[in-house]
VEXMAR-583887 format. One record per atom (N, C-alpha, C): residue in three letters; x negated, z negated, y negated. Coordinates in steps of 0.02 Angstrom, whole numbers, padded with zeros to 5 digits, always signed. Layout:
BEGIN
ALAXZY;...
This chain:
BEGIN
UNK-02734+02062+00241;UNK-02681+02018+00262;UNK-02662+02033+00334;UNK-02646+02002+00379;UNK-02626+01992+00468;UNK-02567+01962+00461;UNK-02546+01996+00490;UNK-02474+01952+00508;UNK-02481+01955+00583;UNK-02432+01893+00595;UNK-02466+01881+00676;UNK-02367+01889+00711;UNK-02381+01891+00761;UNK-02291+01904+00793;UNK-02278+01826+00825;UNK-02208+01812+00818;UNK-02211+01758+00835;UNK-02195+01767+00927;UNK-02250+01715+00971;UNK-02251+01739+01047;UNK-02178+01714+01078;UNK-02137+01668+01049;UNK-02067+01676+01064;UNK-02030+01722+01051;UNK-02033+01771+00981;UNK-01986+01819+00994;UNK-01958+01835+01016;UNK-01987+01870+01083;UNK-01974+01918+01124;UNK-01898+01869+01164;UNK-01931+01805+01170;UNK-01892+01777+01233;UNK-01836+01754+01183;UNK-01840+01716+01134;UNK-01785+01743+01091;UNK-01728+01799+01100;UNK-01741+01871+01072;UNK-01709+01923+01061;UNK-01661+01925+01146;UNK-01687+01920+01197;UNK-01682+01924+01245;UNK-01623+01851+01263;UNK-01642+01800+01253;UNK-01583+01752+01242;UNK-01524+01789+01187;UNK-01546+01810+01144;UNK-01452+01816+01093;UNK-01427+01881+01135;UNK-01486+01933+01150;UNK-01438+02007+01201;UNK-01397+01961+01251;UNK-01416+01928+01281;UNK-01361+01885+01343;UNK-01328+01858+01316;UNK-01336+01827+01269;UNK-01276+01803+01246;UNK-01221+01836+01222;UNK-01248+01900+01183;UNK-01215+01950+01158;UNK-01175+01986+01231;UNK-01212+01986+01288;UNK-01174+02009+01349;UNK-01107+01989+01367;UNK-01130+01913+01369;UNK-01042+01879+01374;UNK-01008+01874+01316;UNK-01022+01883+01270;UNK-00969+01879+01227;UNK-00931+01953+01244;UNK-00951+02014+01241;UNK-00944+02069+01263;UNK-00883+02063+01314;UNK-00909+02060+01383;UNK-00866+02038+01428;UNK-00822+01991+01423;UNK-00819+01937+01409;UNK-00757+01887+01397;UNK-00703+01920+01340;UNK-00735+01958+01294;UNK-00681+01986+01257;UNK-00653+02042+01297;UNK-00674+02089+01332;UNK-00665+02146+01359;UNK-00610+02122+01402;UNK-00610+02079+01444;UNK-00571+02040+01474;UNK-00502+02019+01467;UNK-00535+01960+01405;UNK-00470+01963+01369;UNK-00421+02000+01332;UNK-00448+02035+01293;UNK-00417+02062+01242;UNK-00407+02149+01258;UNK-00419+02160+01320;UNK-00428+02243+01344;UNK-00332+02263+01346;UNK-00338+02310+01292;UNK-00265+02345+01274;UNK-00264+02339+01214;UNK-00264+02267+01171;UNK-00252+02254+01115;UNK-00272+02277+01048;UNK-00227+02271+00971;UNK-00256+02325+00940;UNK-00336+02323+00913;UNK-00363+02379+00911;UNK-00428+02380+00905;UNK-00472+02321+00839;UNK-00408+02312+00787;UNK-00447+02251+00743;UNK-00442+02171+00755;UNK-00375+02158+00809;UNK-00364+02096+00839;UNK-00436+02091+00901;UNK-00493+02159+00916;UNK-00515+02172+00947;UNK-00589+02137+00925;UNK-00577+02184+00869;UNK-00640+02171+00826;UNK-00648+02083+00801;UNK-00603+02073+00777;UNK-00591+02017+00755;UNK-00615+01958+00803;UNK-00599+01973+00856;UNK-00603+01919+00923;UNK-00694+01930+00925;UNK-00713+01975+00947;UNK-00778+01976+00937;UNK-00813+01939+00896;UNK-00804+01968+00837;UNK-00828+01922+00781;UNK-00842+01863+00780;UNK-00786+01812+00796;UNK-00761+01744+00788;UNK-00815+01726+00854;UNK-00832+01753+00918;UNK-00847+01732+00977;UNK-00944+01764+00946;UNK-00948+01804+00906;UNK-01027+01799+00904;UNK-01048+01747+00860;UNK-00996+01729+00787;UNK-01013+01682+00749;UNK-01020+01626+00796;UNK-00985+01585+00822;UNK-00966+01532+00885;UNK-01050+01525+00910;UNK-01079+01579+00912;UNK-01161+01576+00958;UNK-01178+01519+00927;UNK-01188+01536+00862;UNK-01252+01518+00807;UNK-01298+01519+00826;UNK-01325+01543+00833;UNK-01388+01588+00882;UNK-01437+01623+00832;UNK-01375+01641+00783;UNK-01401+01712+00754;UNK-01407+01775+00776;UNK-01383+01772+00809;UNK-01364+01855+00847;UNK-01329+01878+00797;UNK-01298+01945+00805;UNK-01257+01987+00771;UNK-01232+02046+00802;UNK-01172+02086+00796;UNK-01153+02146+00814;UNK-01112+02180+00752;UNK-01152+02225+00733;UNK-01105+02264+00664;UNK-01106+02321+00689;UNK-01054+02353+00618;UNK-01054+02422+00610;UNK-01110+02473+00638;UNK-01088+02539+00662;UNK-01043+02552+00709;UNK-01040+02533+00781;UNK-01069+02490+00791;UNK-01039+02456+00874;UNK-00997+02424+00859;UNK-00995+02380+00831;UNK-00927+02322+00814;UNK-00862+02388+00840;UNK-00856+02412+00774;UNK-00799+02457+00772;UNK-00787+02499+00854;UNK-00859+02533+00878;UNK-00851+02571+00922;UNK-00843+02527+00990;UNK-00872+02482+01016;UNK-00840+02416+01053;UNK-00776+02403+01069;UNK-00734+02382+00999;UNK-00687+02342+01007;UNK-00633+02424+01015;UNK-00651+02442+00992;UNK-00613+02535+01013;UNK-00595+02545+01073;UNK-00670+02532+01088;UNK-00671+02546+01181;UNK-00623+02507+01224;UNK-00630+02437+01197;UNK-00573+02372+01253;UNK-00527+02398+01198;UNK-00493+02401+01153;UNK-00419+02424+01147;UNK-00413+02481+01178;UNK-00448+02534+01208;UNK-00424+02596+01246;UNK-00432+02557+01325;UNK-00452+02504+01336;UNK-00429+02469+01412;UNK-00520+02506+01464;UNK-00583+02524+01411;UNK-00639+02521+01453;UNK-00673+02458+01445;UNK-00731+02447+01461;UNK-00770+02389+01458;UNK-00836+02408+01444;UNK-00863+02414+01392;UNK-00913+02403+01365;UNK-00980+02352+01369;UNK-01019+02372+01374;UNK-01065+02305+01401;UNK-01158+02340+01350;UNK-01171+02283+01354;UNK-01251+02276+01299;UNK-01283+02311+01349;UNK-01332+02336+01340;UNK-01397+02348+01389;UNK-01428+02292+01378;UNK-01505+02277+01426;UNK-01528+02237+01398;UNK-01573+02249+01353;UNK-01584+02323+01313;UNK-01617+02323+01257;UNK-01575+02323+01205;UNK-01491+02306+01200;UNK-01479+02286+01154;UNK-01419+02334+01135;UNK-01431+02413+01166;UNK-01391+02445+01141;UNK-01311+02463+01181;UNK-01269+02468+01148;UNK-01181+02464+01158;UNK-01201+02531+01220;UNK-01144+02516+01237;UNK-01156+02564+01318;UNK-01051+02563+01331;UNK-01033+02606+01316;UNK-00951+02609+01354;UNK-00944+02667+01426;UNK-00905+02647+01450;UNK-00898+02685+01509;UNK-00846+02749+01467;UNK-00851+02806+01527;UNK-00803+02873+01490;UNK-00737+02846+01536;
């Protein structure tokens, strides 16, 4: 049996991380101070909004929206992974 990769993937995965970027930032933005589940929450609502199919869960979700309620800014790499400033 072969399984073959699909040759969009890649450019795929790479479209929802950007997208996942601004959602990131526009919340960081907005919501930087606020409590960490009005935090989380906002996230949420702004990755569902893609429909993309992207996603951000547990533990970035949590550790993210942590970060903009302590007033840093957090941002995706572009391989995907949560990155907060100290």
């Amino acid at each position: 049996m072969t399984s073959e990769i699909d040759p969009d993937l890649e450019r795929v995965v790479h479209a929802q991380i950007r997208d996942l970027q601004a959602v990131i930032a526009k919340v960081s933005q907005d919501y930087s101070g606020h409590p960490t589940q009005e935090v989380r929450d906002a996230v949420q609502r702004e990755v569902d909004a893609l429909g993309n199919g992207a996603t951000i869960v547990d533990p970035e979700l949590s550790l993210g929206a942590q970060a903009v309620s302590e007033g840093k800014h957090p941002r995706l790499s572009d391989e995907g992974k949560l990155l907060t400033e100290d």
